[in-house]
PDBQT receptor file of N, H, CA, C and O in Angstrom, charges set to zero:
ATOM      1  N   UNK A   1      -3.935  -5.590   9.611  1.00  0.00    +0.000 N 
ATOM      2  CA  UNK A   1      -2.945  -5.896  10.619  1.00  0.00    +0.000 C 
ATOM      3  C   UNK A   1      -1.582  -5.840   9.967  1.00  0.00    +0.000 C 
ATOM      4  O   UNK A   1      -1.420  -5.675   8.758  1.00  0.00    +0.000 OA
ATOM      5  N   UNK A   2      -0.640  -5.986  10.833  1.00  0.00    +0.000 N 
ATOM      6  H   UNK A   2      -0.772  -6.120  11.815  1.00  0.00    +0.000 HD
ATOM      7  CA  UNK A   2       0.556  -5.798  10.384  1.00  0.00    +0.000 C 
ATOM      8  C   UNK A   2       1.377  -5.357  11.220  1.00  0.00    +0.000 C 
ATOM      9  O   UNK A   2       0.994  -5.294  12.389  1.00  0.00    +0.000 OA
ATOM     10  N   UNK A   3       2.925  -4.863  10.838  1.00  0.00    +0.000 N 
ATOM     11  H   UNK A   3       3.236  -4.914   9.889  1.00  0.00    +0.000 HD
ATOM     12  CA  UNK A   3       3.658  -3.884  11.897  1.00  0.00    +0.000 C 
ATOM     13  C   UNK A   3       3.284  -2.816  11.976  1.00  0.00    +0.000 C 
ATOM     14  O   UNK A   3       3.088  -2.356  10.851  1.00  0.00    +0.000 OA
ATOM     15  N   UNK A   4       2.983  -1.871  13.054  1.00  0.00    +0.000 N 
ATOM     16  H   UNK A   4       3.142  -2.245  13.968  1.00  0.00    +0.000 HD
ATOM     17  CA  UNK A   4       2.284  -0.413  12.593  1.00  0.00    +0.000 C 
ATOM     18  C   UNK A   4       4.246   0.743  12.164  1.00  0.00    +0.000 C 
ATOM     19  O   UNK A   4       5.301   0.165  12.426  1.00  0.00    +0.000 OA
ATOM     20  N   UNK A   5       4.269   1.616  11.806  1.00  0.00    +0.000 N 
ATOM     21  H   UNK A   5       3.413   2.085  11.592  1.00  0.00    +0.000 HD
ATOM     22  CA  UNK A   5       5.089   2.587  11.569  1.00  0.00    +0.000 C 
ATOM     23  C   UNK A   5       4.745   3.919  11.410  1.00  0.00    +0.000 C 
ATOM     24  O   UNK A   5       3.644   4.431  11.612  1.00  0.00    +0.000 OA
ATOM     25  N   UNK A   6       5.920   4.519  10.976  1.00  0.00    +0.000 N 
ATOM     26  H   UNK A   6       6.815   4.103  10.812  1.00  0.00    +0.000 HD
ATOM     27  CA  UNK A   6       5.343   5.993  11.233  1.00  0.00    +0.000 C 
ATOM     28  C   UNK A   6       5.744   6.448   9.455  1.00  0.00    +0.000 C 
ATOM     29  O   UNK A   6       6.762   6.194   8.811  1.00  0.00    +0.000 OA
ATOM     30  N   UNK A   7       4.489   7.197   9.049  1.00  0.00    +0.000 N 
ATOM     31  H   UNK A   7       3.662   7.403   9.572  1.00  0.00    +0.000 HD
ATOM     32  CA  UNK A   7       4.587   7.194   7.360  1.00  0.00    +0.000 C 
ATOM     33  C   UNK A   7       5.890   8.692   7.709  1.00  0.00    +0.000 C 
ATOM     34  O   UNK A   7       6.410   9.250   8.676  1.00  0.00    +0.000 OA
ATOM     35  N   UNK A   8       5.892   8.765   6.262  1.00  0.00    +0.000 N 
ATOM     36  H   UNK A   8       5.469   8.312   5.477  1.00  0.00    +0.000 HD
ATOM     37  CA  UNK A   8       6.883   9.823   5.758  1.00  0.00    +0.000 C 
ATOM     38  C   UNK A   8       5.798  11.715   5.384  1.00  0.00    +0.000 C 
ATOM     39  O   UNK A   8       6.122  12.848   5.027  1.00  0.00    +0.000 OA
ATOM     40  N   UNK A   9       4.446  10.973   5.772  1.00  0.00    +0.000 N 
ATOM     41  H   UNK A   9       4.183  10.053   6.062  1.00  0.00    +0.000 HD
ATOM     42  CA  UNK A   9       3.373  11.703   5.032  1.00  0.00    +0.000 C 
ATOM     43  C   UNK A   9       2.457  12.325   6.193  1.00  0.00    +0.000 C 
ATOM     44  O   UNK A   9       1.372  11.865   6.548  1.00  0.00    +0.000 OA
ATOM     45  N   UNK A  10       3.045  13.365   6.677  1.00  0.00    +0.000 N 
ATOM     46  H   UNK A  10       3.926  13.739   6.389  1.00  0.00    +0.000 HD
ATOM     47  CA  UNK A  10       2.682  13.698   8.200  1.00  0.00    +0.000 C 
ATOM     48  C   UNK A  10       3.068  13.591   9.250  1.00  0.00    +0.000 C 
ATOM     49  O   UNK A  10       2.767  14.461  10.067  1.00  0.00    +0.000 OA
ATOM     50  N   UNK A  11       3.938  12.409   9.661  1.00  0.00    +0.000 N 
ATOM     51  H   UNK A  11       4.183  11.702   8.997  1.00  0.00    +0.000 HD
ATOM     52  CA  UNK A  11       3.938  11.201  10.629  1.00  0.00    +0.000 C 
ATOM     53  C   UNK A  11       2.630  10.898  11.016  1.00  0.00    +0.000 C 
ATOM     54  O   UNK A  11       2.376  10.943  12.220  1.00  0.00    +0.000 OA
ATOM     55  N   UNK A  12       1.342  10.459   9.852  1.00  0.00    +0.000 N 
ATOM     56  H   UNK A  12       1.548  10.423   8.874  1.00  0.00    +0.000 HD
ATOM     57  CA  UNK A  12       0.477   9.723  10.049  1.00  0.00    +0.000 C 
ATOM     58  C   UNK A  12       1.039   8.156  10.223  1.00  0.00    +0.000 C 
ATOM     59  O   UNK A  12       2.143   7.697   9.932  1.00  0.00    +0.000 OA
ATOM     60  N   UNK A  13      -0.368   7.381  10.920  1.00  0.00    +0.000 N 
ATOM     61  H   UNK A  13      -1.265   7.754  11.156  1.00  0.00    +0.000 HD
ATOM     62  CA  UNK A  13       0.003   6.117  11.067  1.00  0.00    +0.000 C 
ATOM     63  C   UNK A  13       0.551   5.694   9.571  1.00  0.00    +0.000 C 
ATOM     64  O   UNK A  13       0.606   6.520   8.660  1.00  0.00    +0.000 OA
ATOM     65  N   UNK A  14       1.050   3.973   9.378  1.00  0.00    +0.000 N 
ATOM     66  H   UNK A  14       1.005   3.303  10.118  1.00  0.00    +0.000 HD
ATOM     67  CA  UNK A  14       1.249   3.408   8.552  1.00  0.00    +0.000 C 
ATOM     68  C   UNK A  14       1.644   1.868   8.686  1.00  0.00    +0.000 C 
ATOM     69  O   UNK A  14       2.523   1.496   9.464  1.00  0.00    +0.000 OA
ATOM     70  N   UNK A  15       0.790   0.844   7.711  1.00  0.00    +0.000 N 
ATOM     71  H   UNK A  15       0.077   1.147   7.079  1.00  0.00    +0.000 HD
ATOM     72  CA  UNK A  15       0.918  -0.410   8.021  1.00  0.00    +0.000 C 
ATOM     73  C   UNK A  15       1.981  -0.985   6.732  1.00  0.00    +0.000 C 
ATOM     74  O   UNK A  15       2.035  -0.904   5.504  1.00  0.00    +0.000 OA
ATOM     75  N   UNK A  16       2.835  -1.660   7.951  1.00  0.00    +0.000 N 
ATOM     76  H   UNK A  16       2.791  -1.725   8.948  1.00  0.00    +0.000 HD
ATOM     77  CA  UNK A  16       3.922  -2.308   6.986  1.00  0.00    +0.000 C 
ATOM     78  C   UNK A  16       4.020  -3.977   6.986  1.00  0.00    +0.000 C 
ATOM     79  O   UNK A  16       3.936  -4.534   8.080  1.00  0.00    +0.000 OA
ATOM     80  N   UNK A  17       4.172  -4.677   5.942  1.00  0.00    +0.000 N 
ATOM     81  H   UNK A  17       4.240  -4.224   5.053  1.00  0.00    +0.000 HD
ATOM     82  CA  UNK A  17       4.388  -6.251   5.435  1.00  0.00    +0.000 C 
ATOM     83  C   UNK A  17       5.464  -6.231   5.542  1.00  0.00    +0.000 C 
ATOM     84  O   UNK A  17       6.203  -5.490   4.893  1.00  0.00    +0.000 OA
ATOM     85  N   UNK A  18       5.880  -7.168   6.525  1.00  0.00    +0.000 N 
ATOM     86  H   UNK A  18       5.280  -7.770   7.052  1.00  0.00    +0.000 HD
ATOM     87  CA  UNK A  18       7.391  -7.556   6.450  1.00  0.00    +0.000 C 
ATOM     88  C   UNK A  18       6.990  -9.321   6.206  1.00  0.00    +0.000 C 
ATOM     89  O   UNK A  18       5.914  -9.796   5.841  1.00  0.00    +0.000 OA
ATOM     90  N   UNK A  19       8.433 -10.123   6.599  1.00  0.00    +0.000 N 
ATOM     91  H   UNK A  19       9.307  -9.738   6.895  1.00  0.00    +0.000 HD
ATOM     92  CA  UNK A  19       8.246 -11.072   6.490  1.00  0.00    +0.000 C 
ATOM     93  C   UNK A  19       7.751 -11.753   8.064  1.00  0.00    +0.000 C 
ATOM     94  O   UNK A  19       7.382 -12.922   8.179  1.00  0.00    +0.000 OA
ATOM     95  N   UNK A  20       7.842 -10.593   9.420  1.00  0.00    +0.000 N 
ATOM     96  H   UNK A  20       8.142  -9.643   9.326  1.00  0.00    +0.000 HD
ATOM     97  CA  UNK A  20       7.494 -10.552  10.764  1.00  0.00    +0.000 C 
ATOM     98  C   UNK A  20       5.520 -10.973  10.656  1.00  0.00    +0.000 C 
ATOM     99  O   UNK A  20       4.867 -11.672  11.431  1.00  0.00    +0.000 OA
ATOM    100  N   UNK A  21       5.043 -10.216   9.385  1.00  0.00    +0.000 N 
ATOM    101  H   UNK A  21       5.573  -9.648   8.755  1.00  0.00    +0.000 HD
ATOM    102  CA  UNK A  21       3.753 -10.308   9.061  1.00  0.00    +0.000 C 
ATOM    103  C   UNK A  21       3.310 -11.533   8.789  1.00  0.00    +0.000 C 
ATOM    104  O   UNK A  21       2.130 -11.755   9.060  1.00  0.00    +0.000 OA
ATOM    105  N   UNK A  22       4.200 -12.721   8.140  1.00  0.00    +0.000 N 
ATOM    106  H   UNK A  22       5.159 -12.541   7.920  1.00  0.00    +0.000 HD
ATOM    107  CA  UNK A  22       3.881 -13.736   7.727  1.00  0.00    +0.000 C 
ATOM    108  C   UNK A  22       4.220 -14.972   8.353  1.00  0.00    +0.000 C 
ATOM    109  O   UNK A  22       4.173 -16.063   7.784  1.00  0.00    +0.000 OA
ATOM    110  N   UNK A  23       4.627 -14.743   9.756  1.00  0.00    +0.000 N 
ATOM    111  H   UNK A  23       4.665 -13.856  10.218  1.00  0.00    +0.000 HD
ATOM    112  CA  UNK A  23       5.140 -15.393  10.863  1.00  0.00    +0.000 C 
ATOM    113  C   UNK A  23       3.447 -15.541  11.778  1.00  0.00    +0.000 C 
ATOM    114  O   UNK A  23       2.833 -16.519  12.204  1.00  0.00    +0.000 OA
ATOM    115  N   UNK A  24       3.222 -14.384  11.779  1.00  0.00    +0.000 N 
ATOM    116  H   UNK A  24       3.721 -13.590  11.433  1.00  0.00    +0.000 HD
ATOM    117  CA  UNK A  24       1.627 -13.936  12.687  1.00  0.00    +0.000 C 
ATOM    118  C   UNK A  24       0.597 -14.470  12.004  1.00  0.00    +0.000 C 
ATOM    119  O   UNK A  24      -0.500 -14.657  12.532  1.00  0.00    +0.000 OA
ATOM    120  N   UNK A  25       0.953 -14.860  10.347  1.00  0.00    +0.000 N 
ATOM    121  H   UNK A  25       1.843 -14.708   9.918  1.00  0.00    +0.000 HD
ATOM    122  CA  UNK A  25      -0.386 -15.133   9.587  1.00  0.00    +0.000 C 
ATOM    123  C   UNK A  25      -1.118 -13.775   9.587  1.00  0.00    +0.000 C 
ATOM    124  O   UNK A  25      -2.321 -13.977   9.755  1.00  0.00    +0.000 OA
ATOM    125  N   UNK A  26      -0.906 -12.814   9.493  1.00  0.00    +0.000 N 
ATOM    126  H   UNK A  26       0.071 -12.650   9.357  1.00  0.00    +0.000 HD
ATOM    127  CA  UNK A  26      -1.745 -11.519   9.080  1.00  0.00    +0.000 C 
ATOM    128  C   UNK A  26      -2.012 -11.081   7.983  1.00  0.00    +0.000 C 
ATOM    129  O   UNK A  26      -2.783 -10.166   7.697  1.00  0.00    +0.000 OA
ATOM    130  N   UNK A  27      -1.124 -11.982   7.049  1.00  0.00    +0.000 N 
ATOM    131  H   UNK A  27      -0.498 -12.726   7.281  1.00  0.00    +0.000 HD
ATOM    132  CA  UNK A  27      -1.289 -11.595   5.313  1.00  0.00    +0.000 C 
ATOM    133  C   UNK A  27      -2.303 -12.466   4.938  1.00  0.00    +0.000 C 
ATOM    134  O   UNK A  27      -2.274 -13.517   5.579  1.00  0.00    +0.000 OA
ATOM    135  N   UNK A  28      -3.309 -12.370   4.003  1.00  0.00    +0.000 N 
ATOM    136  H   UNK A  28      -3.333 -11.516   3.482  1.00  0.00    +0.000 HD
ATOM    137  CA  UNK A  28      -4.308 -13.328   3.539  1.00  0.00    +0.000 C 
ATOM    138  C   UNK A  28      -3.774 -14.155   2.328  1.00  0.00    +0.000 C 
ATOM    139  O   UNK A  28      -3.113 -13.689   1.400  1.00  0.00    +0.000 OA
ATOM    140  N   UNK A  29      -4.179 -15.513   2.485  1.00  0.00    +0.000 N 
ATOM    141  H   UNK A  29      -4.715 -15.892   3.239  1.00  0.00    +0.000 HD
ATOM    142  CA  UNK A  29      -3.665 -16.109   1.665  1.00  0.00    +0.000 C 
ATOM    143  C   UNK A  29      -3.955 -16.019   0.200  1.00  0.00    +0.000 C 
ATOM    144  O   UNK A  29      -3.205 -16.328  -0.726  1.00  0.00    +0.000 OA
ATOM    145  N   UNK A  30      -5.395 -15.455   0.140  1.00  0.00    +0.000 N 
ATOM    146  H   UNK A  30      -6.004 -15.204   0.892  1.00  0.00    +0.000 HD
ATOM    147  CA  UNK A  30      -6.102 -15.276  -1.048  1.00  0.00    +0.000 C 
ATOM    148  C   UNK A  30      -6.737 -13.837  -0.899  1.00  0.00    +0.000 C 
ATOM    149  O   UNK A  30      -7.709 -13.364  -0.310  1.00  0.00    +0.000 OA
ATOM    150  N   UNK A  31      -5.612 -13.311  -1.805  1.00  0.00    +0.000 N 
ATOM    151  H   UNK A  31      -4.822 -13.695  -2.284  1.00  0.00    +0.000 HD
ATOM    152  CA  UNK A  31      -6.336 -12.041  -1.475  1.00  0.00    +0.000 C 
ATOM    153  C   UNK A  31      -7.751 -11.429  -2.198  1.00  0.00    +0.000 C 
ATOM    154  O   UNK A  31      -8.317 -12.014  -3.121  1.00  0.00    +0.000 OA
ATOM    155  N   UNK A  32      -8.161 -10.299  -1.679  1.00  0.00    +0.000 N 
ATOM    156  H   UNK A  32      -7.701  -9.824  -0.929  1.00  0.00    +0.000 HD
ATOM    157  CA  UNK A  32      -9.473 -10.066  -2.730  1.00  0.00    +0.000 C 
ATOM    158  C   UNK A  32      -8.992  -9.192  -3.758  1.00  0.00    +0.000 C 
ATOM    159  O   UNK A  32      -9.740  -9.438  -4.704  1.00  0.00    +0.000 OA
ATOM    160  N   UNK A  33      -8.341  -8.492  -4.049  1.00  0.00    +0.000 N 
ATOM    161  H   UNK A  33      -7.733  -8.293  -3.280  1.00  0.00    +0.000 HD
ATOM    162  CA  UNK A  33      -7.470  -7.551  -5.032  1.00  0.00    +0.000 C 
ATOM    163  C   UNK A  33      -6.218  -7.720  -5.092  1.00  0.00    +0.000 C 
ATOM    164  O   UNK A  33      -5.346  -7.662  -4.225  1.00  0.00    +0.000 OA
ATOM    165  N   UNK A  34      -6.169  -8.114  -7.101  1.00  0.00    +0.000 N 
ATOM    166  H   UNK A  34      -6.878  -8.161  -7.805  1.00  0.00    +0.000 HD
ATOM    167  CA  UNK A  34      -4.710  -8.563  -6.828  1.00  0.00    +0.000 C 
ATOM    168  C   UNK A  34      -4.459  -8.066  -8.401  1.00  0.00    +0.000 C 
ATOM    169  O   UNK A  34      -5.017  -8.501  -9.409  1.00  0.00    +0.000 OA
ATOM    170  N   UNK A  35      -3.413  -6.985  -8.299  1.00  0.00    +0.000 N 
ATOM    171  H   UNK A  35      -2.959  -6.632  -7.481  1.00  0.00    +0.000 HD
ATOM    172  CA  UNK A  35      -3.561  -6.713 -10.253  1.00  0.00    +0.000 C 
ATOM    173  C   UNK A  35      -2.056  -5.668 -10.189  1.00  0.00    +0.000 C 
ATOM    174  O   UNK A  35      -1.917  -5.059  -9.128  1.00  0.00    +0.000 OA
ATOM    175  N   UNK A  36      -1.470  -5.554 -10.768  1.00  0.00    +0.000 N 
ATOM    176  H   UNK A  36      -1.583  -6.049 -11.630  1.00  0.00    +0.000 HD
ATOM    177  CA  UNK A  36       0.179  -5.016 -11.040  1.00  0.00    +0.000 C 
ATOM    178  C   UNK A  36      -0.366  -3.731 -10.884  1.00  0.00    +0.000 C 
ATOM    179  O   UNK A  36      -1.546  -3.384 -10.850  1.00  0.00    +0.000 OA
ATOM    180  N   UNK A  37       0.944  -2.901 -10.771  1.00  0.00    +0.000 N 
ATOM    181  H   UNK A  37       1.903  -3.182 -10.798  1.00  0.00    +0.000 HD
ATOM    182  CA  UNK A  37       1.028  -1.436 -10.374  1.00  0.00    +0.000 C 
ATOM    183  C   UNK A  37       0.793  -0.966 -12.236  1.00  0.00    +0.000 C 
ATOM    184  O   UNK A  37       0.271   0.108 -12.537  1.00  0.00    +0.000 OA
ATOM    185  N   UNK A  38       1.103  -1.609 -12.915  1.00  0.00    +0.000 N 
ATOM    186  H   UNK A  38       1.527  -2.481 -12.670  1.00  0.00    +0.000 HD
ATOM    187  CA  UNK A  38       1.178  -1.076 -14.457  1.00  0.00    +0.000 C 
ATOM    188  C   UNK A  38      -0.132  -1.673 -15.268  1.00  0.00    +0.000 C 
ATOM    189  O   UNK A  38      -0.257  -1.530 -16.485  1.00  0.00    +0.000 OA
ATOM    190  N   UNK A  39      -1.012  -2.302 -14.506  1.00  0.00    +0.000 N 
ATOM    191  H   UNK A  39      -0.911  -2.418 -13.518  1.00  0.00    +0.000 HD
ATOM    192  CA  UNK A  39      -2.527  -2.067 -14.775  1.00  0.00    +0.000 C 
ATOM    193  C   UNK A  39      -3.469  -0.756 -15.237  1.00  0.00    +0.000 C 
ATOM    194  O   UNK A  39      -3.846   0.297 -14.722  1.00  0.00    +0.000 OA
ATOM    195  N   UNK A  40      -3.607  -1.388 -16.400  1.00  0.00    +0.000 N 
ATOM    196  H   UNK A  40      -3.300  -2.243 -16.819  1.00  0.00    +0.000 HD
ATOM    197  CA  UNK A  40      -4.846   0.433 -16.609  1.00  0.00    +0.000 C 
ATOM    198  C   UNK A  40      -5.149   0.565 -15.796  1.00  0.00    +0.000 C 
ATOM    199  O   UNK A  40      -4.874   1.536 -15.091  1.00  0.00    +0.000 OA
ATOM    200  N   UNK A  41      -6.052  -0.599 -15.432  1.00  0.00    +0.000 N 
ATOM    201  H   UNK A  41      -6.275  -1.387 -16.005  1.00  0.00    +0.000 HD
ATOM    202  CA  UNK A  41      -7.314  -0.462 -14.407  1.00  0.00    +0.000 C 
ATOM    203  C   UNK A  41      -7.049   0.290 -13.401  1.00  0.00    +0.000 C 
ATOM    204  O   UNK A  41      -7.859   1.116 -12.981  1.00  0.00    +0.000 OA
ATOM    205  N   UNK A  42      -5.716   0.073 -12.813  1.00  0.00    +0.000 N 
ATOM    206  H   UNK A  42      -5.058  -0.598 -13.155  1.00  0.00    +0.000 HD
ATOM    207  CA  UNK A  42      -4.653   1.167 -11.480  1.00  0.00    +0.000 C 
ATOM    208  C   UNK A  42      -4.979   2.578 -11.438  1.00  0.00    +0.000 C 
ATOM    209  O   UNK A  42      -5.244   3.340 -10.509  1.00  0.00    +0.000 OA
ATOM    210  N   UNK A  43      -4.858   2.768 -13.099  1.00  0.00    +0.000 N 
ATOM    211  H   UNK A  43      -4.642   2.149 -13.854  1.00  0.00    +0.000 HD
ATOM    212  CA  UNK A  43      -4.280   4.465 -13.413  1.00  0.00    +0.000 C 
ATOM    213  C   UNK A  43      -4.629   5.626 -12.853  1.00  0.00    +0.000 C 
ATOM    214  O   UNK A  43      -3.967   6.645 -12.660  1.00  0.00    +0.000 OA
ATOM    215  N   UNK A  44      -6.150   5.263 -12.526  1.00  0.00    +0.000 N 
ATOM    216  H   UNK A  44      -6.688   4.435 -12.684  1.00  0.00    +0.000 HD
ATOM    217  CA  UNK A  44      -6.724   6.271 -11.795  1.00  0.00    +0.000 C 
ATOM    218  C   UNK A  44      -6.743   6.430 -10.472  1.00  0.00    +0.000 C 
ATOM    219  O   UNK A  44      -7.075   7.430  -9.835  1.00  0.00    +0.000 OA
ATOM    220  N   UNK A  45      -6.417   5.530 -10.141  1.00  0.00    +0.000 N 
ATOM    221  H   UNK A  45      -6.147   4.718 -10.658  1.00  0.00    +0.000 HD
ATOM    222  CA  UNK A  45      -6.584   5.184  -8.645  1.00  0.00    +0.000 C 
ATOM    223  C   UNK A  45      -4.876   5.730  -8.096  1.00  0.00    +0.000 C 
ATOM    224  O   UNK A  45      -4.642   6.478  -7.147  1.00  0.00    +0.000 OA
ATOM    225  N   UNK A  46      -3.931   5.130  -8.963  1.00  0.00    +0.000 N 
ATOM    226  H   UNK A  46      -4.121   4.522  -9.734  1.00  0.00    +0.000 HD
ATOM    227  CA  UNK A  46      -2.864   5.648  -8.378  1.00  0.00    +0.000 C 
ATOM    228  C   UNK A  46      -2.449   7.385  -9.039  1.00  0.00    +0.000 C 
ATOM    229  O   UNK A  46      -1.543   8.030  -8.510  1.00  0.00    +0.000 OA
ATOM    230  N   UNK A  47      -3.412   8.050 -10.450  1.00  0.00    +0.000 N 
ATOM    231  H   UNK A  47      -4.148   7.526 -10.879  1.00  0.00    +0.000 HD
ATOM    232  CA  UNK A  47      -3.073   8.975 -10.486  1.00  0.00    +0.000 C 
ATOM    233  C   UNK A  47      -3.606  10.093  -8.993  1.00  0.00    +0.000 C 
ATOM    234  O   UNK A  47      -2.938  11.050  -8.601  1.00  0.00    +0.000 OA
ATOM    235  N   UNK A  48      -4.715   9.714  -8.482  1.00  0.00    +0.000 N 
ATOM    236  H   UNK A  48      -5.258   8.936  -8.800  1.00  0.00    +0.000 HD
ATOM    237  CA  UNK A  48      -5.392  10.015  -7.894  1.00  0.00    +0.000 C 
ATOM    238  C   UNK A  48      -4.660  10.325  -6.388  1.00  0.00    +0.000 C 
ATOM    239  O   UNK A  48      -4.581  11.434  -5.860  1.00  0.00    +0.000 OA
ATOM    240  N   UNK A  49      -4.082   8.877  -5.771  1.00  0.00    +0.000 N 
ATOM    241  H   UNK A  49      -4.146   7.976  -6.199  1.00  0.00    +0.000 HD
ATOM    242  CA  UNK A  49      -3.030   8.824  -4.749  1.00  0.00    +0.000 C 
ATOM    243  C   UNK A  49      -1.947   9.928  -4.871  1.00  0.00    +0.000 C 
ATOM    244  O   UNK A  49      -1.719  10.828  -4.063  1.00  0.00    +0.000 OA
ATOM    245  N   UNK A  50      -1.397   9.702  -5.914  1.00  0.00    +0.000 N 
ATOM    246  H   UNK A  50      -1.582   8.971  -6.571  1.00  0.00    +0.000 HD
ATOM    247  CA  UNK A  50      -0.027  10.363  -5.948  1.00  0.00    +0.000 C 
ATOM    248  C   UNK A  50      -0.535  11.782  -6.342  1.00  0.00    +0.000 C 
ATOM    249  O   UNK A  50       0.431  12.401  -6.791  1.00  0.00    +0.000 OA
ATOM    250  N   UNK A  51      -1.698  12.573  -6.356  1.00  0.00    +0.000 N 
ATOM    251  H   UNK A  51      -2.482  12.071  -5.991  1.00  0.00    +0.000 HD
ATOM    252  CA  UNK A  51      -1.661  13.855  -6.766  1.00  0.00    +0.000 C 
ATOM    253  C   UNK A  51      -2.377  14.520  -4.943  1.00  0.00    +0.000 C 
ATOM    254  O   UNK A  51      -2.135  15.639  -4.492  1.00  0.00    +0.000 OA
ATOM    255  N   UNK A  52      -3.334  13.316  -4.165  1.00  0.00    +0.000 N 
ATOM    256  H   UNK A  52      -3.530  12.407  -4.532  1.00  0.00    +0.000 HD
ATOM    257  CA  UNK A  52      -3.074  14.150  -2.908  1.00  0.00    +0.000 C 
ATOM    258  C   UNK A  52      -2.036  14.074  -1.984  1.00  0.00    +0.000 C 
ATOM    259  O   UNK A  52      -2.143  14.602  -0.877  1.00  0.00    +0.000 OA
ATOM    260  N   UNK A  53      -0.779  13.305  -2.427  1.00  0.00    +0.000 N 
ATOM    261  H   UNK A  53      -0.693  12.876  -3.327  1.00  0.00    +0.000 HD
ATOM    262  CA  UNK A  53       0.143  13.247  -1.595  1.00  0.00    +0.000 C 
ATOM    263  C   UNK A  53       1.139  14.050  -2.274  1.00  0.00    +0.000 C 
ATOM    264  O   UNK A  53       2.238  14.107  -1.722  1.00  0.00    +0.000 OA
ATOM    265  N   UNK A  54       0.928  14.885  -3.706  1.00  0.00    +0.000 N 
ATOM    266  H   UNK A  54       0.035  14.839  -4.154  1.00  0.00    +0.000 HD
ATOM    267  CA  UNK A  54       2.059  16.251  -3.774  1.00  0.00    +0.000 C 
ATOM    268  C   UNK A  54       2.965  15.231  -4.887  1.00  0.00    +0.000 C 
ATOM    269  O   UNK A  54       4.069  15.606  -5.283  1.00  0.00    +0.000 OA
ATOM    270  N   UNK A  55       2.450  14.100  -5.271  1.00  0.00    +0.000 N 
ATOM    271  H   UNK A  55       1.553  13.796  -4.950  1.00  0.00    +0.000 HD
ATOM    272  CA  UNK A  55       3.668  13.549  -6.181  1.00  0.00    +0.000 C 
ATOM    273  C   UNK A  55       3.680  13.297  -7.512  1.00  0.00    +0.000 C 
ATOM    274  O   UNK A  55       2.555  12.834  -7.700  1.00  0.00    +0.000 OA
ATOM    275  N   UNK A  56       4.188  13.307  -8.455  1.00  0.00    +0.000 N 
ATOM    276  H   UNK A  56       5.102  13.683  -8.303  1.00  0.00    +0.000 HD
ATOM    277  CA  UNK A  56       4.022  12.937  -9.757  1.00  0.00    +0.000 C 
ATOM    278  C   UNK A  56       4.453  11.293  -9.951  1.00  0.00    +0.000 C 
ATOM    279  O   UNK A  56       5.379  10.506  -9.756  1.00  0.00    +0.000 OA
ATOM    280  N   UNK A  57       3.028  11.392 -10.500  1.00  0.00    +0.000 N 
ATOM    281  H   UNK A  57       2.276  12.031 -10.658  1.00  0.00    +0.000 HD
ATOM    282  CA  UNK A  57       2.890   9.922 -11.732  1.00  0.00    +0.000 C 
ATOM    283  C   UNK A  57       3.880   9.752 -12.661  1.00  0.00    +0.000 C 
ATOM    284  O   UNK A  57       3.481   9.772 -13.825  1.00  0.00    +0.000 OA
ATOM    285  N   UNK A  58       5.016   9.596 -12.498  1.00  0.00    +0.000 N 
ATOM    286  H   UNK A  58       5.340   9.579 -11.553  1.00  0.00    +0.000 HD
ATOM    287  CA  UNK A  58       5.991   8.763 -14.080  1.00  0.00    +0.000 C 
ATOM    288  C   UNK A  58       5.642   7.403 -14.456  1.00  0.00    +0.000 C 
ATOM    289  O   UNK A  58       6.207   6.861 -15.406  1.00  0.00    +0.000 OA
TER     290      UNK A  58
């Protein structure tokens, strides 16, 4: 849940967190995945993202 929007990546759908999100209670308080963007563990997952959306990993 969330605000819905329109991505930059198609104009497929896209869900956005504002602070409108945390008014509704739609954010979980405890989430189940929770680990920094500069996590190994990430690396693949975001090299992976950013190579079917056309973008480079820096």
């Amino acid at each position: 849940m969330g605000i819905n929007s329109t991505s930059m990546h198609a104009n497929a759908p896209a869900t956005v967190v504002t602070d409108r999100a945390e008014v509704l209670d739609v954010i979980l308080k405890h989430p189940s995945f929770h680990r920094a963007l500069a996590d190994p563990v990430l690396l693949t997952i975001l090299r992976n993202a950013a190579r079917m959306l056309g973008y480079r990993l820096v």
